[in-house]
TIMAR-143258 format. One record per residue (C-alpha): residue number from 1; x, y, z. Coordinates in nm, 4 decimals, decimal comma, padded with zeros to 6 digits. Layout:
! residues N
 firo       px       py       pz
  NUM        X        Y        Z
...
***
This chain:
! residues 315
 firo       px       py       pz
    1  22,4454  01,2874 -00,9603
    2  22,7749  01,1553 -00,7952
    3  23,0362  01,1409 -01,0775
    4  23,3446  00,9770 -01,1593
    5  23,5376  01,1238 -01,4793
    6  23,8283  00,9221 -01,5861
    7  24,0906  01,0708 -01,7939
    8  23,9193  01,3847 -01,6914
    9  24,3547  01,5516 -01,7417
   10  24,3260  01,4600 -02,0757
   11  24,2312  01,7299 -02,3735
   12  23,8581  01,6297 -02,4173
   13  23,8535  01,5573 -02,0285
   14  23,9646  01,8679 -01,9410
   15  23,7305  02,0587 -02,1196
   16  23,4487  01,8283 -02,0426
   17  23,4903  01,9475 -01,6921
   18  23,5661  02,3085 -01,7269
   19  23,2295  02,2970 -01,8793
   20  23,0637  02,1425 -01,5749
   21  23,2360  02,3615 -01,3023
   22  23,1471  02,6593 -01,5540
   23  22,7657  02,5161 -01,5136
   24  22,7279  02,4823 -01,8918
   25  22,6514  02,1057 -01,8008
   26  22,3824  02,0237 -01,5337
   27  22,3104  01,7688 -01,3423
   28  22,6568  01,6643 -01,1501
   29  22,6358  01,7163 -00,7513
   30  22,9680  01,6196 -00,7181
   31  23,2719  01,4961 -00,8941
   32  23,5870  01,2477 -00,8764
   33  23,8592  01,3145 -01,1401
   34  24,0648  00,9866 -01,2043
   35  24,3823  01,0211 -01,4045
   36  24,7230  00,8841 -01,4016
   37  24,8887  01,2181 -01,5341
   38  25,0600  01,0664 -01,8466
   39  25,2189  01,2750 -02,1014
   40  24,9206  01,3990 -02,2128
   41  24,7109  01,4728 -01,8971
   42  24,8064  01,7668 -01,7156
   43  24,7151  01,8949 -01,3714
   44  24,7913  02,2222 -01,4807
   45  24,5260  02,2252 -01,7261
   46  24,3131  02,3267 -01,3646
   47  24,3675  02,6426 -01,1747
   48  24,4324  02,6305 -00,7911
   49  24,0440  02,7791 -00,7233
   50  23,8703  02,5213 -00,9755
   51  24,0658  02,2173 -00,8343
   52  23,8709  02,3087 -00,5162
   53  23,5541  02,1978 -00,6177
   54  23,6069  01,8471 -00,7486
   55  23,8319  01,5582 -00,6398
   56  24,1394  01,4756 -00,7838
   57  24,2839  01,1027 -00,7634
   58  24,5883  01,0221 -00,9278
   59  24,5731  00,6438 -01,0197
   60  24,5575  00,4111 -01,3322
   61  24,2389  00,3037 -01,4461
   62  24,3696 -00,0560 -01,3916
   63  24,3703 -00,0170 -00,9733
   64  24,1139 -00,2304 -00,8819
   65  24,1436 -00,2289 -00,5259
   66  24,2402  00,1881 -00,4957
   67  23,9065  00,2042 -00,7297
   68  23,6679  00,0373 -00,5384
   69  23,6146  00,3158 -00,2762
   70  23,5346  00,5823 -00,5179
   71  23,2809  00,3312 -00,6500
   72  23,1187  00,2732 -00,3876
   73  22,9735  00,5997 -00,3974
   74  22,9210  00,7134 -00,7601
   75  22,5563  00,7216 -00,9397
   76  22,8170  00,7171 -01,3277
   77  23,1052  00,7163 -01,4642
   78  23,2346  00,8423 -01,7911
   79  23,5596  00,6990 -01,9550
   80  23,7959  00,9747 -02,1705
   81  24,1168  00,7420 -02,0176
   82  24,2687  00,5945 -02,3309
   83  24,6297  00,6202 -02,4795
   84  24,5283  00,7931 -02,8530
   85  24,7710  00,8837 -03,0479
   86  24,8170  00,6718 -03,3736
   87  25,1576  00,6937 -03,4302
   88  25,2374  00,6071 -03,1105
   89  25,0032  00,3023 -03,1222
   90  25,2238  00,1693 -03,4230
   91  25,5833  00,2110 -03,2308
   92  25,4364  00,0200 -02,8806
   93  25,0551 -00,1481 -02,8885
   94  25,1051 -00,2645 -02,5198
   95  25,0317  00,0508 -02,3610
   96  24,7256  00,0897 -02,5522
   97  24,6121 -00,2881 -02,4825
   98  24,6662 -00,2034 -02,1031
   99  24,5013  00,0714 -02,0768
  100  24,2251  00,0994 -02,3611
  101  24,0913 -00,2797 -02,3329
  102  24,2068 -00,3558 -01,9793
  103  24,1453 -00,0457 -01,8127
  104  23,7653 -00,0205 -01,9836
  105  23,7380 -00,3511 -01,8634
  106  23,8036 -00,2803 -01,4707
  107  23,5839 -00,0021 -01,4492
  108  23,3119 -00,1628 -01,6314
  109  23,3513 -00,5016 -01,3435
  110  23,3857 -00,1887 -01,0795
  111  23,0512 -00,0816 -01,2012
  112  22,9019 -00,4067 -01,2209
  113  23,0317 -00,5056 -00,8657
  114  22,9663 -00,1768 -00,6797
  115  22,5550 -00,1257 -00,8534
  116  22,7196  00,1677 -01,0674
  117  22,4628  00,1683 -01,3384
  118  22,5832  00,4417 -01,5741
  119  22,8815  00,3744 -01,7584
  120  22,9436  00,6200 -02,0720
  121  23,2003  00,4666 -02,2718
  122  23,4233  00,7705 -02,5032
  123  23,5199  00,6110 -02,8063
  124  23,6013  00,7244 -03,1679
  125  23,5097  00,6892 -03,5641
  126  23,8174  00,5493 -03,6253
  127  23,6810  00,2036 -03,5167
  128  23,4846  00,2397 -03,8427
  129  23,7481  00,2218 -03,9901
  130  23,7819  00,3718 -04,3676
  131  23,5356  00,4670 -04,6584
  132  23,5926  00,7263 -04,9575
  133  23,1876  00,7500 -04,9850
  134  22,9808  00,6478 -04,7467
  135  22,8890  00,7774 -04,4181
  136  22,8476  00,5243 -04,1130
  137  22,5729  00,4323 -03,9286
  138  22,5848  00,3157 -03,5547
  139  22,4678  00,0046 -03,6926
  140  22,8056  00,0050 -03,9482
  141  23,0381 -00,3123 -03,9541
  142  23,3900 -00,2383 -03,6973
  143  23,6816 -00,2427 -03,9365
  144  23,9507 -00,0551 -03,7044
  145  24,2933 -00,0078 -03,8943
  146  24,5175  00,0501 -03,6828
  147  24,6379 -00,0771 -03,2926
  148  24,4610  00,2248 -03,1286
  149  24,1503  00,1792 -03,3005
  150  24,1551 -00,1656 -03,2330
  151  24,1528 -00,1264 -02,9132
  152  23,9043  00,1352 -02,8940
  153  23,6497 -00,1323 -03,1230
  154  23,7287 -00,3939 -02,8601
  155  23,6773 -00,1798 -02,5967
  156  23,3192 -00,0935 -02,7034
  157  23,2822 -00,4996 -02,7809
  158  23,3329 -00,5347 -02,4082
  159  23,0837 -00,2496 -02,3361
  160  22,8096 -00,4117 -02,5210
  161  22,9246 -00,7353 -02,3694
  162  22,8315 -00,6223 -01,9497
  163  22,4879 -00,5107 -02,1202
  164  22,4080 -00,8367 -02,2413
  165  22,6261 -01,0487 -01,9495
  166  22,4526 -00,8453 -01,6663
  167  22,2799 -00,6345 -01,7751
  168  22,4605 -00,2859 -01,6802
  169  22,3279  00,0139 -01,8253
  170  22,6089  00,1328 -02,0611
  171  22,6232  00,3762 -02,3655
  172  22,9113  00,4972 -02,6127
  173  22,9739  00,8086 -02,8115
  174  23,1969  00,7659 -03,1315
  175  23,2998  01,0802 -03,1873
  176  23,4923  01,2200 -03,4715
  177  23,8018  01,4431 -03,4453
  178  23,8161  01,6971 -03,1635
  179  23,9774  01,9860 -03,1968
  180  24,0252  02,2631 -02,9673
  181  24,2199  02,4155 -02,5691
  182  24,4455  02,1839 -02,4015
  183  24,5002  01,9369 -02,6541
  184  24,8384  01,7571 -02,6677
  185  25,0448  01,9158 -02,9285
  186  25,1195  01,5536 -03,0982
  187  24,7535  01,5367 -03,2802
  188  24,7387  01,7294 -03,6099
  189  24,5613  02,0783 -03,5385
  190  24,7530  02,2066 -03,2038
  191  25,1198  02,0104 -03,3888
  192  25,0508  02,1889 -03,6904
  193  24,9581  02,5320 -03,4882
  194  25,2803  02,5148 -03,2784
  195  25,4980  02,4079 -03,5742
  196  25,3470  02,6987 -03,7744
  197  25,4517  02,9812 -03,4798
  198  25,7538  02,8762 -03,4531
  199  25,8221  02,9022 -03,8701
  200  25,9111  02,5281 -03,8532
  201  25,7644  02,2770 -04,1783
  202  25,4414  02,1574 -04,1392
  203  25,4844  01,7391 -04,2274
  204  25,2089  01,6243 -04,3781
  205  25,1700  01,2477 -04,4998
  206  25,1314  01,1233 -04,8255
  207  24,9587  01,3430 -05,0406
  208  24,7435  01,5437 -04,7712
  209  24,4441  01,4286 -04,9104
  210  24,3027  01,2007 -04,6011
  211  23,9918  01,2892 -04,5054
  212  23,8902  01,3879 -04,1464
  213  23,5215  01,4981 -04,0185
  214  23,5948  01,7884 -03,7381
  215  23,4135  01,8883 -03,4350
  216  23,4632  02,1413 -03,1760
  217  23,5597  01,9904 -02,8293
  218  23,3048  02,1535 -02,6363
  219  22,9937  02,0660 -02,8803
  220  23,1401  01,7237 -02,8324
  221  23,1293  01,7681 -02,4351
  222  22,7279  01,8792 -02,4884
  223  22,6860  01,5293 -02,6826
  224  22,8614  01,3254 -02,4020
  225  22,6609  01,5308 -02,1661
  226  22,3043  01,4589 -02,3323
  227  22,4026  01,0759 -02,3722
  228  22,4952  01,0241 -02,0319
  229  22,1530  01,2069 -01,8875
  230  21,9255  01,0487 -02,1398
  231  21,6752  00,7728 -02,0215
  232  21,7424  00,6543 -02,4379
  233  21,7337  00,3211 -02,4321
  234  21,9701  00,3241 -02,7753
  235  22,3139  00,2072 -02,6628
  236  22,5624  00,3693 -02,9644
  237  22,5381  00,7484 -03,1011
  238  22,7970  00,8823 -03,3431
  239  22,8943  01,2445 -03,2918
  240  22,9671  01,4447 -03,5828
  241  22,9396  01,7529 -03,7110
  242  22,9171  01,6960 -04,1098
  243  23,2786  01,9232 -04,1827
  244  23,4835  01,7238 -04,3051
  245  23,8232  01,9103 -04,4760
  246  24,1433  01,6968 -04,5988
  247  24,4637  01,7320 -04,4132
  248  24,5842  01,9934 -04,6914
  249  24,3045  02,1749 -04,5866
  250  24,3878  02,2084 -04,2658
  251  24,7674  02,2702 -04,2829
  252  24,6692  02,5603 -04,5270
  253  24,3775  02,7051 -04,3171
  254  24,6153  02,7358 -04,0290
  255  24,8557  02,9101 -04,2013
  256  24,6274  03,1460 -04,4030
  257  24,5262  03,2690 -04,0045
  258  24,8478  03,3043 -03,8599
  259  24,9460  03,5212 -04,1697
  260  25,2402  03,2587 -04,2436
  261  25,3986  03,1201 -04,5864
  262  25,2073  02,8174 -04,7586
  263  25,5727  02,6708 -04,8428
  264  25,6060  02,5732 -04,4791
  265  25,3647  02,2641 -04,6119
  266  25,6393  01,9544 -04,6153
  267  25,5255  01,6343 -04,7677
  268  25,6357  01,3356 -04,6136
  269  25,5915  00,9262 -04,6721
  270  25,2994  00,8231 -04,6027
  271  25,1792  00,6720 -04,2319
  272  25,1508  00,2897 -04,2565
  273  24,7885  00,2058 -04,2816
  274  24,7072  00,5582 -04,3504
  275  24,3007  00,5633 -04,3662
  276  24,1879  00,7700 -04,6061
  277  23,8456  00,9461 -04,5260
  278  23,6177  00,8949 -04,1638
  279  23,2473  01,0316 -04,1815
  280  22,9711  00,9827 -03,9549
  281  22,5824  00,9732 -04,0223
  282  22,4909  01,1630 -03,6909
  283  22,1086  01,1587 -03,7827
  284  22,0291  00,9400 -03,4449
  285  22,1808  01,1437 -03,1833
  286  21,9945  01,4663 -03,3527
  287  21,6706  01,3112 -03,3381
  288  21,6318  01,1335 -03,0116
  289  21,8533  01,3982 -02,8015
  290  21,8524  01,6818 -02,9851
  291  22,1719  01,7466 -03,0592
  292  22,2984  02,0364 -03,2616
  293  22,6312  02,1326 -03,3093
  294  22,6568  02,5325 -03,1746
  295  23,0549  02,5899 -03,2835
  296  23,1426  02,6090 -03,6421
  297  23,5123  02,5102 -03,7476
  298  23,5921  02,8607 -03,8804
  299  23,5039  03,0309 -03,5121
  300  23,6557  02,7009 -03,3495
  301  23,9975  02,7293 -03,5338
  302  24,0292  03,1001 -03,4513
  303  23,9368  03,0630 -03,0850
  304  24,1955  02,7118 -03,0989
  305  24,4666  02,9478 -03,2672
  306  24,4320  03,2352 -02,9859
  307  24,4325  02,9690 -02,7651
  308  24,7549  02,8009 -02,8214
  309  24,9741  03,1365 -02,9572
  310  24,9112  03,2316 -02,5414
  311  24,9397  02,9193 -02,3821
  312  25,2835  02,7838 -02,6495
  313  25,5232  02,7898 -02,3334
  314  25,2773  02,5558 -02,1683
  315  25,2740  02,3141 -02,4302
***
């Protein structure tokens, strides 16, 4: 298989990968790394000797023209490019219009004009949107919450779109929360990590009681992996792992391991629109591709720890 990664600087993108180059994922004969090096995605993620055996282009998912020849020759693509962050979705909403609905969108008419029929679209549970009981279903009603997830959920709308419009073969994973190396330091685990080494307060909103389901990065790279090689002919599958801890939980976890005071836990107002809990019903993706999660948090938020305490200067 000829394959295009986009995003592929980015923290699950990155790892995604390592793992392929590390031949933990099968399959790829060759590889074309698209990113536009943002803030977040880093070409030092990549030593000198594994940048040798893939392709690296540095362009915006939005260059149609600059695209084209890359897709030409590719068998699939799979699309981690996405601005992510929240917070940052609720200060500007442009950059994630541009790049999570717009960008999706040129790649998936690149695939439709260039025969690319594998498109794996990465998405998220957050285009759920909230529930303090139940878990959801791939079948479960889009009630994003905020501008990321909003674009994410119209994102996948455009997915499903090409498969009905012309009938491109196209899947999406809704994943819950990654965690895990070469993650931007803005997103909750590696902030609260680097805040904690440094003896600096750990801000957490509201009460600390939201609700997040966690799964190690690189059991979520096996999922994407066993979507994008399946013959299914099911279009959605959640990806979760069933932990789900509140954000207390987490900030006090992190400390407990790096043998630091509890007190460094700072509550702060609330984030506007906060949602409170995200689970996923990952029943389907277990059945049909056998999927099994392999890292559990406790070894995955050592290994994450280690991780960061030697790479801090990096980050």
């Amino acid at each position: 298989m000829k394959l295009i990664v986009t995003g592929g600087m980015g923290f699950i993108g990155t790892n995604y990968i390592k793992m392929i180059l590390n031949g933990m994922l099968g399959g790829v004969d060759s590889l074309v790394c698209v990113d536009s090096l943002t803030y977040a995605g880093k070409l030092q993620n990549f030593t000198k000797s594994e940048l040798k055996n893939f392709e690296f282009v540095k362009l915006d998912i939005n260059s149609e023209n600059f695209l084209g020849k890359y897709f030409k020759q590719a068998d699939a693509v799979v699309n981690f490019a996405a601005e992510s962050h929240v917070d940052r979705s609720i200060l500007d909403t442009s950059k994630f219009i541009r790049t999570n609905i717009c960008g999706t969108q040129n790649l998936l008419n690149l695939c439709h004009k260039f025969n690319v029929d594998n498109f794996l679209q990465i998405s998220t549970d957050e285009v759920y949107g909230s529930s303090r009981y139940k878990s959801f279903k791939e079948n479960s009603k889009l009630n994003p919450s905020s501008p990321y997830s909003a674009s994410k959920a119209s994102a996948d709308l455009l997915c499903l779109s090409m498969i009905k419009t012309h009938g491109l073969n196209v899947k999406i994973t809704r994943s819950c929360n990654n965690f895990g190396a070469y993650q931007y330091p803005e997103k909750i685990i590696p902030y609260f990590i680097m805040q904690a080494l440094k003896n600096n307060k750990l801000p957490l909103y509201g009460d600390g009681k939201n609700i997040r389901e966690w799964i190690h990065v690189s059991d979520n790279c096996i999922a994407i992996h066993k979507v994008l090689m399946s013959n299914s002919k099911s279009v959605i599958f959640n990806v979760g792992s069933g932990v789900r801890l509140s954000n207390l939980e987490i900030a006090e976890k992190i400390l407990v391991l790096l043998g630091k005071n509890i007190e460094l836990v700072e509550f702060v107002t609330d984030r506007k629109g906060h949602d409170y809990r995200y689970a996923l019903n990952s029943r389907k993706i277990k059945k049909l591709l056998d999927f099994e999660t392999q890292t559990t948090f406790n070894e995955g938020i050592k290994k994450t720890i280690d991780w960061y305490s030697l790479n801090r200067k990096k980050y």
